[in-house]
Every structure is written in C-alpha cells, then in structure tokens.
C-alpha positions in Angstrom: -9.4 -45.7 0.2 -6.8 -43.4 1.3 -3.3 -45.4 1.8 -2.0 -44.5 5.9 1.0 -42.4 5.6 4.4 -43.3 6.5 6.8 -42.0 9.1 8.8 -40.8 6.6 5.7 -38.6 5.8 4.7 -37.7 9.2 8.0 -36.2 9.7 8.2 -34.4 6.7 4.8 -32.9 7.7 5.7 -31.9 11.2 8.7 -30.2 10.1 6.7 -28.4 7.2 3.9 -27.0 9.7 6.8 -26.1 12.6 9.0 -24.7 9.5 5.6 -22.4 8.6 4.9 -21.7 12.3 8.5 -20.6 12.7 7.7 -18.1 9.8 4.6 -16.9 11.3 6.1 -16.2 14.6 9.4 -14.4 13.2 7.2 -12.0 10.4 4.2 -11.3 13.3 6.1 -10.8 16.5 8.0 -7.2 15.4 4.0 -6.2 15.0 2.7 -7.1 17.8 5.4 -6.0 19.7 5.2 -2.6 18.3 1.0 -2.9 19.6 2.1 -3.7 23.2 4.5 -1.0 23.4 1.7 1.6 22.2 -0.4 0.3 24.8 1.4 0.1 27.3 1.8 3.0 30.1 5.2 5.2 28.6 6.8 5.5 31.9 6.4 1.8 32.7 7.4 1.0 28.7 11.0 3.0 30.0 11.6 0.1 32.0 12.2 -2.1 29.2 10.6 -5.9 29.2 8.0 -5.5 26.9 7.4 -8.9 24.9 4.2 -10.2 24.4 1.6 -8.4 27.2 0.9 -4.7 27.6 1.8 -4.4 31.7 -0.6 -1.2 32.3 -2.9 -0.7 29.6 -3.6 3.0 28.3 -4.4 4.5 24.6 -2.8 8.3 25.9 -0.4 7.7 23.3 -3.6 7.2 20.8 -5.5 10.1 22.5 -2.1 11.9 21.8 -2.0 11.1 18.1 -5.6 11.8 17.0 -6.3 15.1 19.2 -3.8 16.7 17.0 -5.7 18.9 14.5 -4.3 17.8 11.5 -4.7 14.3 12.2 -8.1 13.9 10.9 -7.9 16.2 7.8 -5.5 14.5 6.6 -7.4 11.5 7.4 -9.8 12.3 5.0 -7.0 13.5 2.5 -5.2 10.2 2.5 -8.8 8.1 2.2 -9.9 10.4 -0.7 -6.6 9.8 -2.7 -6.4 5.9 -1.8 -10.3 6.2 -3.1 -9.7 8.4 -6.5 -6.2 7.7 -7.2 -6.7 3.4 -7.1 -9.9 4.0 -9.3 -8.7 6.7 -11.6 -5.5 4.3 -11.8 -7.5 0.9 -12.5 -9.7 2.7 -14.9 -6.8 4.1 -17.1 -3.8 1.3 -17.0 -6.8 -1.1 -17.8 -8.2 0.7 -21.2 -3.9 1.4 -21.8 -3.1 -2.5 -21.5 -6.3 -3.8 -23.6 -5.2 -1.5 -26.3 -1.1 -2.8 -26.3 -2.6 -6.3 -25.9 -3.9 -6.0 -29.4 -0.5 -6.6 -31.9 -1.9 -5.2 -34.8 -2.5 -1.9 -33.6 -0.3 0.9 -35.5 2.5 1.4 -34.0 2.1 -1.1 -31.0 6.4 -1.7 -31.0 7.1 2.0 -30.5 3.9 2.5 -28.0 5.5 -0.6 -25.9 8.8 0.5 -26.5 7.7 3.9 -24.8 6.1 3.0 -21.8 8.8 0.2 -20.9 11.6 3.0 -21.5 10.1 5.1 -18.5 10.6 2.1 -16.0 14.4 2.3 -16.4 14.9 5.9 -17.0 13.4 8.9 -15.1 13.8 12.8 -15.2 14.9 13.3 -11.6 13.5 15.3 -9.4 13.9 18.8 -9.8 12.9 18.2 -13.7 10.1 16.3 -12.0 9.6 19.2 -9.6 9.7 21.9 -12.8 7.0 19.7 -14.7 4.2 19.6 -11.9 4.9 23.4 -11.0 4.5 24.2 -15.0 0.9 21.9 -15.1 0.3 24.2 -12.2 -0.6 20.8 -9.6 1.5 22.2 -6.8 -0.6 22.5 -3.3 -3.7 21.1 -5.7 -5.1 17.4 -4.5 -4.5 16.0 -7.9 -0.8 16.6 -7.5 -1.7 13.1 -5.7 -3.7 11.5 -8.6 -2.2 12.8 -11.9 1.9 12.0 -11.7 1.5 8.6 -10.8 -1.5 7.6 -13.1 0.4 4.9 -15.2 1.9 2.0 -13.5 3.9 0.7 -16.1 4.8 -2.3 -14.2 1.1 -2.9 -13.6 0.1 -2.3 -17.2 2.1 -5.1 -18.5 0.3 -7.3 -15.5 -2.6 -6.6 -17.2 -1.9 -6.6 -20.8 -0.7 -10.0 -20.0 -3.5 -11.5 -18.2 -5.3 -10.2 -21.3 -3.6 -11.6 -23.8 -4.5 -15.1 -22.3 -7.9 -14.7 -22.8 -9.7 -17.0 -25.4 -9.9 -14.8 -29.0 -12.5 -16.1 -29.7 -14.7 -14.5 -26.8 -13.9 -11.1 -28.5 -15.0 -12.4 -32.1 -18.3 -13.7 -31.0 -18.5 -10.8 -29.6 -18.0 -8.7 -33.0 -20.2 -11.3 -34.5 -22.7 -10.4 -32.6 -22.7 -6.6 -33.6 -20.6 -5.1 -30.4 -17.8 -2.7 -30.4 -14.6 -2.3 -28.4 -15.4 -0.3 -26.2 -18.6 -2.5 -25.6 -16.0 -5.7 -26.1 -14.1 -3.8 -23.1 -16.3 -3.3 -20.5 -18.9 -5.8 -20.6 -16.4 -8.4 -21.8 -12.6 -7.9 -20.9 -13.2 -5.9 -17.9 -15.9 -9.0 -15.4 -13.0 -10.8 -16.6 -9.9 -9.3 -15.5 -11.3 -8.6 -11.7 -9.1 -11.0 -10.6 -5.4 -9.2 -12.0 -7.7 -5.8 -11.2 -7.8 -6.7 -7.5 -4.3 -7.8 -7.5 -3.1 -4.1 -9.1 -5.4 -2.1 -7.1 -3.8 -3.4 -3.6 -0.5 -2.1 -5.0 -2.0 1.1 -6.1 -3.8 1.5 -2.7 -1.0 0.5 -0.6 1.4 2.9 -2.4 -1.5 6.1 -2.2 -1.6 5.6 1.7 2.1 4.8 2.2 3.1 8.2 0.8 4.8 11.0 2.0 7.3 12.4 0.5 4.5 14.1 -2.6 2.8 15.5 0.0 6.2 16.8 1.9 7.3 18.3 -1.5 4.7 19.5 -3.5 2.0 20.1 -1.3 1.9 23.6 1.8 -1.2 23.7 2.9 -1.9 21.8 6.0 -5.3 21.3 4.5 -3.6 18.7 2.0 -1.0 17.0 3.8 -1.8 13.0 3.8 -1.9 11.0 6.9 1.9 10.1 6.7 2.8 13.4 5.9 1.3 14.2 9.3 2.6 11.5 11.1 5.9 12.0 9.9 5.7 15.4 11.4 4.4 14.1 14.8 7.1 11.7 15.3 9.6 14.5 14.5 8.3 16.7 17.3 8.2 13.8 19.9 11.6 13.1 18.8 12.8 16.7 18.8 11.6 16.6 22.3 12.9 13.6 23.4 16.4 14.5 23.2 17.1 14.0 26.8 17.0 10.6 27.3 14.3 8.6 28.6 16.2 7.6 31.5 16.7 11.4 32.7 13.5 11.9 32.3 12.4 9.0 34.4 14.9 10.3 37.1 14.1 14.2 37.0 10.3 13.5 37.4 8.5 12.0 40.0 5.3 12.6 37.9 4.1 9.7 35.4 5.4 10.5 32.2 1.5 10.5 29.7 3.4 9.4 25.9 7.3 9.3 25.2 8.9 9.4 21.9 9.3 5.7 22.2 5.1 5.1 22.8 4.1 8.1 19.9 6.6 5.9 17.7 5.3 3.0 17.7 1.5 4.2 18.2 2.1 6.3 14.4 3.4 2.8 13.6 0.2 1.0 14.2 -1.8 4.2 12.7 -0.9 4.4 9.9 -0.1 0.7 9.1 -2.9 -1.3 10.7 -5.9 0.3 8.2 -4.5 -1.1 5.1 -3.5 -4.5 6.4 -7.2 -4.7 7.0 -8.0 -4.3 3.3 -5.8 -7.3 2.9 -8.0 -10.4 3.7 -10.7 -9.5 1.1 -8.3 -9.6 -2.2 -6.5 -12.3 -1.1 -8.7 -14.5 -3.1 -7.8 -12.5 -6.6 -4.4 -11.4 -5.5 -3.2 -15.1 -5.5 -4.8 -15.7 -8.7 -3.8 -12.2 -10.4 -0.4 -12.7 -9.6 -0.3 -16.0 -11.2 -1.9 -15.7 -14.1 -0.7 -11.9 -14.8 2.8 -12.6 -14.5 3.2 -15.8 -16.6 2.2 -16.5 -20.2 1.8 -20.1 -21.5 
C-alpha cells in the first residue's frame, strides 16, 4: 500500500503545479492576447483594454487578410515547400547520417570533418546570392528546396540516434542475405521514426517561417511564400497607418473596418496558428527523439 504523504510533500506539490501554472499563464497569455485583439472591432481595439475577451467580435481584419489575391497562392506555395522540402530533407539527411554512422567507411574523418566545418563557417550572402543565380534557382520553387537540403545539425541527430542501435540487428540482417540499402529502409528507417519526427518539426517549422528566400531570390508574385506575403501586408497597413490611431479615431466619425494594430496581430495568428497545430501529433516522438538523439551512452 501506498504510504499518505506528508506536509512537507503536499507543499512541495502545490508549489510545483502553481510554479507550472505560472509558466503556462506567462508563455500563453502574449497569444491569446494577440487573438482577442484580431477579433476584436479596430476602432473599439483603439481604446485600449483588451486582456482576456474580445468586446465586439468581428473577423474584417481576417476578411481583410485573405481577400488579398496573393494570399492564397502563396498559400499553396508555402504548403507545397513545407510538404517537399521536410520530405526531400528527411529523405536525404537520413541516408547522409546512416552512411557517417558507419566508422569504417573511407574517409569517414574528413566527410565529418566537412559537413561539421559548414556549421561554423558560411560564404555570406552575396557569394550565397552568386551560387544560386549560377545553378540558375533564382524565381524557380526549388530555390526553396535545394539550398537548405542538409541540416547539419539534424544529421548528427540522426547519425546519433543510429549509432545506438543494437549491431547486431544489422548483422542478422546481412546474415540473412539483405543489403544496405535493404538494411536501411526496412530496418534503420521503422526505427528511427521517432528522431525522424523530431527533425522533421524543425524542418517544417523553418519551411513555413521563412521569408527572407522568398524576399531575395524569388520575383514573381506567383512564388512568394505565405510570410513573404504577409510581411508585405503588414508593410502596407503600416505605411498607412502613419497617422496615429488616435487622429484617426478623432478625424472620423465613421467606424474604422481593420487598423494597422488589428491586420498586425491577425498576420500574427495567420501565419503562426497552422503550424502550432502540427505540434500535438509529434509530441510523442519529439520528446523521445530529442532524448535519445542528442545523448550517447
């Protein structure tokens, strides 16, 4: 039977959960502020207040945002490169670590010794610029896929995890008449969903938080990402928001639809609120990837 706790425990309990509720609160509230103040009416949202309930409900500032034009092209841009770019990523950094997991490969020091040199040293960016224009990716979609490919960071996640994998899985396997390849994918790869999971939220957060690939190498409105475009929203509600929302208020008797302040914090929620979503379903194996990825008994 279970011994009753003491005070001493109780206490220390109580001051764990309000310790962790305190956490919740301060990490949460900024974002759900940020939803109240989309939601809520702009010329009402000018008179300041705003904490935890929308006063007068309206999505004009959503209405705003998505009857652009652009909005759901690049849409479709952003979902297509989070889509291609986290496979196509996965796919290759995966093959890359199993083959640097294996010591006795020719030349594994300088191979390692290669990769790790890019993740302190890089060519800038008008080399950078130079070397895309040269492979001729500029205003082509894979501008988005090929220069990031590699995550050398990741690799090593992965060639770790792998390296902690029983040998002798991989021996039985040769015993048994199968290849590396074979030995790969029907072997290493069911095994290594969990540190797969973990890599590919990275890689898809990172393909639908940029921006600034798509502002540089990219002219065509027909391939600018989602944050390219919102980027370019808030700048023009911003631009036009110069007077102040207080003169605004005064010089119009009229109820203001959006203000720079509601478009703000609706691109906010836009272009955040999809990949949070994605979240809850690799918490699982992003727990577990970290863990056993990043240490090596």
């Amino acid at each position: 039977m279970r011994s009753k706790k003491s005070i001493a425990e109780y206490i220390f309990d109580a001051s764990l959960y309000l310790f962790l509720t305190v956490i919740f609160i301060v990490t949460f509230y900024p974002f759900w502020n940020i939803l109240v103040i989309s939601l809520n009416d702009a010329t009402d949202t000018l008179r300041g207040g705003l904490y935890f309930w929308p006063r007068e409900v309206t999505f004009d500032s959503y209405l705003t945002i998505f009857r652009n034009p652009e909005i759901w092209s690049a849409i479709r841009v952003t979902v297509l490169r989070t889509v291609i770019g986290t496979a196509l990523s996965i796919f290759c950094i995966s093959m890359l670590a199993y083959s640097l997991s294996k010591r006795h490969l020719l030349g594994w020091r300088f191979f390692s010794f290669f990769f790790v040199f890019t993740m302190y040293f890089g060519g800038g960016l008008i080399p950078t610029y130079m070397v895309i224009k040269s492979l001729g990716l500029i205003d082509s979609f894979w501008v988005f896929i090929f220069p990031g490919l590699i995550g050398v960071f990741l690799m090593i996640l992965v060639r770790t995890f792998i390296e902690q994998l029983p040998g002798e899985i991989e021996e039985s396997a040769k015993i048994d008449g199968a290849n590396d390849l074979q030995i790969f994918f029907r072997i290493v790869m069911p095994l290594c969903v969990p540190v797969l999971a973990t890599i590919g939220l990275f890689l898809a957060i990172g393909h639908w938080n940029s921006w600034y690939d798509s502002y540089i190498y990219t002219y065509k409105p027909e391939l600018k990402t989602l944050q390219a475009v919102m980027v370019k929203i808030l700048n023009q509600f911003q631009t036009a928001g110069m007077m102040s929302d207080a003169q605004q208020l005064a010089q119009s008797s009229t109820r203001v639809p959006v203000s720079s302040e509601s478009i703000r914090m609706a691109v906010t929620m836009v272009a955040t609120l999809p990949i949070v979503l994605v979240y809850p379903f690799v918490q699982k194996y992003f727990v577990k990837g970290m863990m056993m990825g990043a240490i090596k008994s």
